[in-house]
MITORLUM-938300 format. One record per residue (C-alpha): x, y, z; residue in one letter. Coordinates in steps of 0.02 Angstrom, whole numbers, plus 50000, padded with zeros to 5 digits. Layout:
// MITORLUM-938300
(gudo (X,Y,Z),A) ...
***
This chain:
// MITORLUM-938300
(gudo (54221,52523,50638),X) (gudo (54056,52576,50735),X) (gudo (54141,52549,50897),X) (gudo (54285,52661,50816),X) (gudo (54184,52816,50757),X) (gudo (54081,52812,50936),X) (gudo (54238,52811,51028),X) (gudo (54290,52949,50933),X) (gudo (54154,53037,50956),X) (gudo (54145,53024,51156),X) (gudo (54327,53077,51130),X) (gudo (54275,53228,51045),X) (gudo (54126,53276,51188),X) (gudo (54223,53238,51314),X) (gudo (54371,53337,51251),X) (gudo (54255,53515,51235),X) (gudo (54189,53475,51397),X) (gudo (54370,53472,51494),X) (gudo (54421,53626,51390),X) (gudo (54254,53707,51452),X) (gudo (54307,53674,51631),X) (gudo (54470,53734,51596),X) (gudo (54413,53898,51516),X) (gudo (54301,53920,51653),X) (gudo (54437,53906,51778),X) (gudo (54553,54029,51720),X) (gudo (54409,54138,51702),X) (gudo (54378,54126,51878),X) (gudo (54590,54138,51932),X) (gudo (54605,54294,51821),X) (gudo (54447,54354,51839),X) (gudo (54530,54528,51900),X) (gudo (54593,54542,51716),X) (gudo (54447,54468,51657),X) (gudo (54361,54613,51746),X) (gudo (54475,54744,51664),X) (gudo (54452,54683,51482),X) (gudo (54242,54679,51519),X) (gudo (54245,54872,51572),X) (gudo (54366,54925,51422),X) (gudo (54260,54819,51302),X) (gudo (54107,54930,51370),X) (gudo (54199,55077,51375),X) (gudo (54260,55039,51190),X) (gudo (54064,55001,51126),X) (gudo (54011,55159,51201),X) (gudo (54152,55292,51139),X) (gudo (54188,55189,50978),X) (gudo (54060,55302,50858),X) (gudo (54171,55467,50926),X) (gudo (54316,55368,50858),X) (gudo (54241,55346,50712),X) (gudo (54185,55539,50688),X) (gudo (54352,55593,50709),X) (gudo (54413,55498,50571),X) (gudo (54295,55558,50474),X) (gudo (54394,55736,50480),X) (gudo (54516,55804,50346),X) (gudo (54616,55948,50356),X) (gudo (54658,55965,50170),X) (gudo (54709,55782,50107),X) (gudo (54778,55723,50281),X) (gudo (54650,55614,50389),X) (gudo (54700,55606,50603),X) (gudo (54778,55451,50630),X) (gudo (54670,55336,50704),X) (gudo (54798,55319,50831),X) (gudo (54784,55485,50881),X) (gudo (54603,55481,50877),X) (gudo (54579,55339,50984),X) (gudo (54716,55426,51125),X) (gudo (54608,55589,51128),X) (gudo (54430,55480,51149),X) (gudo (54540,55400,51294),X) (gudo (54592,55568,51364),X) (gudo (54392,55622,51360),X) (gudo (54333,55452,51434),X) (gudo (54439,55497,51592),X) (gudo (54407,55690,51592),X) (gudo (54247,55610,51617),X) (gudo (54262,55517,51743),X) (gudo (54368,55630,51829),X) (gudo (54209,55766,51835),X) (gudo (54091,55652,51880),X) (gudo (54185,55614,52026),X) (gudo (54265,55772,52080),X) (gudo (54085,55844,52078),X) (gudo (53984,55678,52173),X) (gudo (54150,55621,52288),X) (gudo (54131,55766,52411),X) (gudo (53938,55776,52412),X) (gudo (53933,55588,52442),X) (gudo (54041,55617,52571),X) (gudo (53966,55740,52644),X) (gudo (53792,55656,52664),X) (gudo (53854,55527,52737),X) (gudo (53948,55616,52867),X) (gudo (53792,55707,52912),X) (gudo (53667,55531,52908),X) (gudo (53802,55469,53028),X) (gudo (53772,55598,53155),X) (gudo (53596,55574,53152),X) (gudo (53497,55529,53306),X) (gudo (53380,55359,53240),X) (gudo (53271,55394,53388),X) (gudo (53226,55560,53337),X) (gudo (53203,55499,53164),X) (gudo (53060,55373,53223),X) (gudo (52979,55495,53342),X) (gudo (52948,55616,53164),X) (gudo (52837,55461,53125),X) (gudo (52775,55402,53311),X) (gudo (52588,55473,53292),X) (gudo (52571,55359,53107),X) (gudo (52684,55225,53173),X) (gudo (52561,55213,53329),X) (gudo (52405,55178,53247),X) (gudo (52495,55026,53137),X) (gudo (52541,54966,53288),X) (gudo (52378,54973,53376),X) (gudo (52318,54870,53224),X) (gudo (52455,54763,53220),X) (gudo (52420,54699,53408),X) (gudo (52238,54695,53370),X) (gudo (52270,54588,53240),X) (gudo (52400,54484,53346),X) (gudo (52326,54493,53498),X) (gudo (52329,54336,53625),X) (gudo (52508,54306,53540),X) (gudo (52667,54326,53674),X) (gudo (52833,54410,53631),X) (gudo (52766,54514,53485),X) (gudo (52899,54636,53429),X) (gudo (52882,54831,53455),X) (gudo (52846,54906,53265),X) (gudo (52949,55059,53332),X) (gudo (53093,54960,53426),X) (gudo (53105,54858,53229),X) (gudo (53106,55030,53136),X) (gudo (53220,55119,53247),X) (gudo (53345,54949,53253),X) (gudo (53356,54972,53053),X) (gudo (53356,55123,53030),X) (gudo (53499,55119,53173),X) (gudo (53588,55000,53042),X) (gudo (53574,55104,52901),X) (gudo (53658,55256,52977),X) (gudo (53784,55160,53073),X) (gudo (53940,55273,53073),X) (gudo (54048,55110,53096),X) (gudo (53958,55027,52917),X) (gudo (53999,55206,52830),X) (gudo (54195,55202,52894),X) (gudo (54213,55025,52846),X) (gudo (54151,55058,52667),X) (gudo (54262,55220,52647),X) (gudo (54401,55134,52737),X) (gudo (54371,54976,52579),X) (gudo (54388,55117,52483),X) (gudo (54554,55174,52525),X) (gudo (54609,55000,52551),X) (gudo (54585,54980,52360),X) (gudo (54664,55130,52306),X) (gudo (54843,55039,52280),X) (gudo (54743,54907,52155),X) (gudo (54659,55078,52064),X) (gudo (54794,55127,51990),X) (gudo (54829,54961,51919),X) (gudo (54644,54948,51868),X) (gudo (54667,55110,51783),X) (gudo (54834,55088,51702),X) (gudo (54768,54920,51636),X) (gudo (54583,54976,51579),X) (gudo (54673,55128,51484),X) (gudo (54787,55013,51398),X) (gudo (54656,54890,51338),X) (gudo (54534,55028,51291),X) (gudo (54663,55117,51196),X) (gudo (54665,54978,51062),X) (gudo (54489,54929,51056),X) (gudo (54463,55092,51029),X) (gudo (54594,55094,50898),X) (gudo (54555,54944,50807),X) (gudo (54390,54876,50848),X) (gudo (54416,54696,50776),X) (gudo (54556,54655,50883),X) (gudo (54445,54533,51021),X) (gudo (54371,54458,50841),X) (gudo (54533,54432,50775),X) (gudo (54615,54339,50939),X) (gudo (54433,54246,50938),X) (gudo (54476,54185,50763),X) (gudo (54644,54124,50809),X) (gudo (54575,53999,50913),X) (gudo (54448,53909,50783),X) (gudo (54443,53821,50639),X) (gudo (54463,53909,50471),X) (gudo (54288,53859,50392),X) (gudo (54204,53957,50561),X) (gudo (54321,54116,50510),X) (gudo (54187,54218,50417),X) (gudo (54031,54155,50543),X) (gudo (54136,54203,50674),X) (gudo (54167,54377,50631),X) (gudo (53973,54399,50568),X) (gudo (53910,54347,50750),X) (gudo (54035,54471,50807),X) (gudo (54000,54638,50692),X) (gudo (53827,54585,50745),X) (gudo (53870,54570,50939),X) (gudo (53973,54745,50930),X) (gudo (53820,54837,50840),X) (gudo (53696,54772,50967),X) (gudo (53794,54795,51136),X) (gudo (53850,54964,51079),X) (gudo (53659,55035,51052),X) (gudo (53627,54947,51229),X) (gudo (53760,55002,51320),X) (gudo (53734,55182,51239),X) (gudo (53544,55159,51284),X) (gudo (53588,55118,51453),X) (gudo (53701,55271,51485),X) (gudo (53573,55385,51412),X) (gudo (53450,55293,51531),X) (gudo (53541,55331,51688),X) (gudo (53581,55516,51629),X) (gudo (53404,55546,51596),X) (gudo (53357,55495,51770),X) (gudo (53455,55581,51843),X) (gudo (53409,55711,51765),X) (gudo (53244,55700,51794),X) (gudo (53254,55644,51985),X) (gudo (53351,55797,52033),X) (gudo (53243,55924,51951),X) (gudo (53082,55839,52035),X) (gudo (53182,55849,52198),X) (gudo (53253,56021,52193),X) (gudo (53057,56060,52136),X) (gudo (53004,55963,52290),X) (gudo (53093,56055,52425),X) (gudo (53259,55992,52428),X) (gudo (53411,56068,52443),X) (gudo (53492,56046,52242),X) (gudo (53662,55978,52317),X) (gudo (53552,55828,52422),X) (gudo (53438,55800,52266),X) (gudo (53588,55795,52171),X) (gudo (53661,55655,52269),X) (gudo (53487,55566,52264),X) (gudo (53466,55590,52084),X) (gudo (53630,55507,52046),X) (gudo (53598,55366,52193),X) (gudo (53418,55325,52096),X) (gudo (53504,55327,51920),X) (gudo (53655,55215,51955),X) (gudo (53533,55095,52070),X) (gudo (53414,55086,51928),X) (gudo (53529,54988,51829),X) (gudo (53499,54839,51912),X) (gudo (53330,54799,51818),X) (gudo (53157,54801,51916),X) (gudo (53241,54783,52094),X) (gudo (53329,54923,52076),X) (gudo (53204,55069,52058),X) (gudo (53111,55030,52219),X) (gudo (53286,55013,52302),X) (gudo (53328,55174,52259),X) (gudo (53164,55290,52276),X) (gudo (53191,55211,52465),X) (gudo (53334,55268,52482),X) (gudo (53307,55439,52406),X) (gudo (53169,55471,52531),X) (gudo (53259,55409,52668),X) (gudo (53415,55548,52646),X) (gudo (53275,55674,52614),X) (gudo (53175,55646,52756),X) (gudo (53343,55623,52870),X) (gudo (53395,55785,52811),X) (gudo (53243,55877,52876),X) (gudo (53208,55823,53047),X) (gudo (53189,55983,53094),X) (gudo (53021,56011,52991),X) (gudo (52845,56002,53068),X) (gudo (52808,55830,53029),X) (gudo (52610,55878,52985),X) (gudo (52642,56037,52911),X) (gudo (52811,56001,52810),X) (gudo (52884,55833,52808),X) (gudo (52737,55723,52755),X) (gudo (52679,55832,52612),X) (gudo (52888,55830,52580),X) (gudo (52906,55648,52582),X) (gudo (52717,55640,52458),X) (gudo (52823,55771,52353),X) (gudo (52966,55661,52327),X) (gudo (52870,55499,52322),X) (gudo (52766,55578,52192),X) (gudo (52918,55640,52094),X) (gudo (52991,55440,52106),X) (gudo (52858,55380,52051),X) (gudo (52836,55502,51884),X) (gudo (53028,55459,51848),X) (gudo (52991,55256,51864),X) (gudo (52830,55286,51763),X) (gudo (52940,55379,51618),X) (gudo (53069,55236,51631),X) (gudo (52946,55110,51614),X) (gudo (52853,55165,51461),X) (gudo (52996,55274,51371),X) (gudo (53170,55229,51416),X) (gudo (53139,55033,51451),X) (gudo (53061,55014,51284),X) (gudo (53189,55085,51188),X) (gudo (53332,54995,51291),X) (gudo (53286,54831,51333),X) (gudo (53187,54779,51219),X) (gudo (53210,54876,51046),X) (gudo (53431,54919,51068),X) (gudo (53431,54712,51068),X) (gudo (53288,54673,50959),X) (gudo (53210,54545,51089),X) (gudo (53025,54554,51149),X) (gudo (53015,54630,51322),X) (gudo (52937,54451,51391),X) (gudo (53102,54356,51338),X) (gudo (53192,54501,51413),X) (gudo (53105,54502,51576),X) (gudo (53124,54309,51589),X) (gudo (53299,54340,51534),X) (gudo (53331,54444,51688),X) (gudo (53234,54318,51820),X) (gudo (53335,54188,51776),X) (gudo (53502,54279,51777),X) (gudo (53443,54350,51944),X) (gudo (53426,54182,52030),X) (gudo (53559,54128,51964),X) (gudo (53700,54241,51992),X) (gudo (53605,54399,52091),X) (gudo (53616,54573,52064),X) (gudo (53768,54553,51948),X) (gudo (53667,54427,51858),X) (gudo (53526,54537,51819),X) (gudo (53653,54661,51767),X) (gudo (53735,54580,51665),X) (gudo (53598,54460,51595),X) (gudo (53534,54542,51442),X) (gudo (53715,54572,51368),X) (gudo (53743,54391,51374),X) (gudo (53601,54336,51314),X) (gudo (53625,54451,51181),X) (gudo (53772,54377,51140),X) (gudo (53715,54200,51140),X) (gudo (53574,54223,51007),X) (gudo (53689,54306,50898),X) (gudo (53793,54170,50895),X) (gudo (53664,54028,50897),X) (gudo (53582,54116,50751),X) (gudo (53752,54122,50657),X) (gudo (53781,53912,50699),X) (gudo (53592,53870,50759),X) (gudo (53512,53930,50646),X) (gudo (53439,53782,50560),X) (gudo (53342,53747,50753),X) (gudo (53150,53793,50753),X) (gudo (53153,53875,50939),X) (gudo (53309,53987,50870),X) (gudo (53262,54030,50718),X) (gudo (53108,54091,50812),X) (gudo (53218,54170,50957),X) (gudo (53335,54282,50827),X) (gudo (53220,54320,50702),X) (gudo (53231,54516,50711),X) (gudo (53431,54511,50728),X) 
***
């Protein structure tokens, strides 16, 4: 009989382990679909409270169908998109045309008199030591790299090569927002379908509590980005720059700083390297170093109002974890998977303490972990 019940139970482990495997495979085969559903879902948590407005309306006794509700959220979601990009498409395009026609030599003889004196330190402190590399040969062979006009085409010509696959992409994310967006326990419902009965109710807790939480973060998020943006633009246009090149950096910096810690310094970097690019023909005394202080100055008010305003309220409070779990969160997710692991780290981390509270909960380290959910 004990020999029975332990078979049984190795069975049973080994069982959830293959269908693990198997799950994870298909994942990975139809991950372009998987892809699709993840950016509807997102789309769906952010625009799902304008859905819910709308209903909300009456024109006498008669209510807007939430079908028809959920088609004109759809129809805003890609006016959007289509205004973000018919307004940052040609100015991105634009910049780069003019960084690829930009003369790297000239770029590192702006800095020659600043770059000469590291360089006399640098051999000082290397000297004796054979073969040591020219400071100004390494800058100018990067920044050579950066504004390679063959890197640019091959990125706009990936671009175009992927244009066929958009309007799949789009066709596809459309449909699948269209009904989340329509009826928002639809994933719950197909979830259900696939567990036992006595799990129904806990499973559709740990969702309504996954929805509510992803929705303030991804909300939090967008209102992040937007507000740098914001912010990085004005400080540029108040630095010097011309408003359609701080533009451009203002959205580079706000989309960059999604990816958590990294991507701040990545792209203030970048920032100053389009201004400073831009403006070769400044006096590098008399214009283009106070410039570049002006715009690393206006970086580093923007980080500064990330860190102790936006951060706080996204990371941290939209998920109700403490901002140590969060950053440890995001270290581990980074060496794990990267820059789309530190993306995408918090939201499922998020979604595994909902769910270990809701099955857990009776653990000491979870109880402790989910505590404010």
């Amino acid at each position: 009989m004990v020999t029975f019940v332990l078979m049984n139970s190795v069975l049973r482990y080994f069982l959830i382990v293959l269908g693990l495997v198997v799950l994870g495979f298909l994942l990975w085969y139809f991950s372009a679909i998987v892809t699709y559903i993840l950016i509807a879902a997102v789309l769906s948590l952010i625009f799902r409270p304008l859905v819910v407005q709308l209903g909300r309306i009456k024109i006498g006794k008669w209510k807007i169908p939430n079908g028809i509700n959920a088609v004109m959220v759809l129809l805003l979601i890609w006016l959007l998109f289509f205004g973000f990009f018919r307004v940052f498409v040609p100015l991105i395009a634009s910049e780069a045309n003019e960084l690829s026609q930009i003369d790297s030599d000239m770029l590192v003889q702006k800095f020659e008199k600043p770059i000469d004196k590291v360089e006399k330190l640098y051999y000082d402190y290397n000297a004796g030591k054979e073969n040591i590399p020219s400071i100004e040969d390494f800058i100018s062979g990067k920044i050579k790299n950066i504004l390679n006009l063959e890197v640019i085409s091959n990125v706009f010509g990936s671009v175009v090569g992927l244009m066929g696959n958009l309007l799949i992409a789009v066709f596809s994310i459309s449909f699948i927002t269209f009904f989340l967006l329509k009826e928002k326990s639809v994933i719950t419902d197909f979830i259900v379908l696939m567990v036992h009965e006595k799990h129904e109710e806990a499973i559709r807790n740990a969702m309504d509590s996954v929805r509510y939480l992803l929705m303030r973060y991804f909300v939090g998020l967008l209102s992040q980005a937007s507000g740098i943006i914001i912010l990085t633009t004005a400080g540029m246009s108040i630095a010097g720059i011309d408003f359609s090149l701080a533009l451009v950096i203002g959205l580079i910096v706000g989309l960059i700083n999604v990816i958590p810690y990294l991507g701040p310094y990545l792209g203030g970097s970048i920032g100053i390297l389009l201004g400073v690019a831009n403006n070769l023909h400044m006096d590098f005394s008399a214009e283009l170093l106070p410039m570049v202080l002006s715009m690393l100055t206006v970086i580093i008010c923007v980080q500064l109002t990330d860190n102790f305003l936006f951060q706080p309220l996204i990371f941290s409070k939209s998920v109700k974890a403490h901002p140590l779990e969060i950053f440890l969160v995001i270290l581990i997710a980074g060496t794990l998977a990267g820059i789309p692991g530190m993306i995408l780290g918090i939201p499922m981390y998020t979604v595994v303490r909902v769910f270990a509270k809701e099955f857990l909960s009776q653990v000491r380290v979870v109880k402790k972990l989910t505590r404010n959910i």
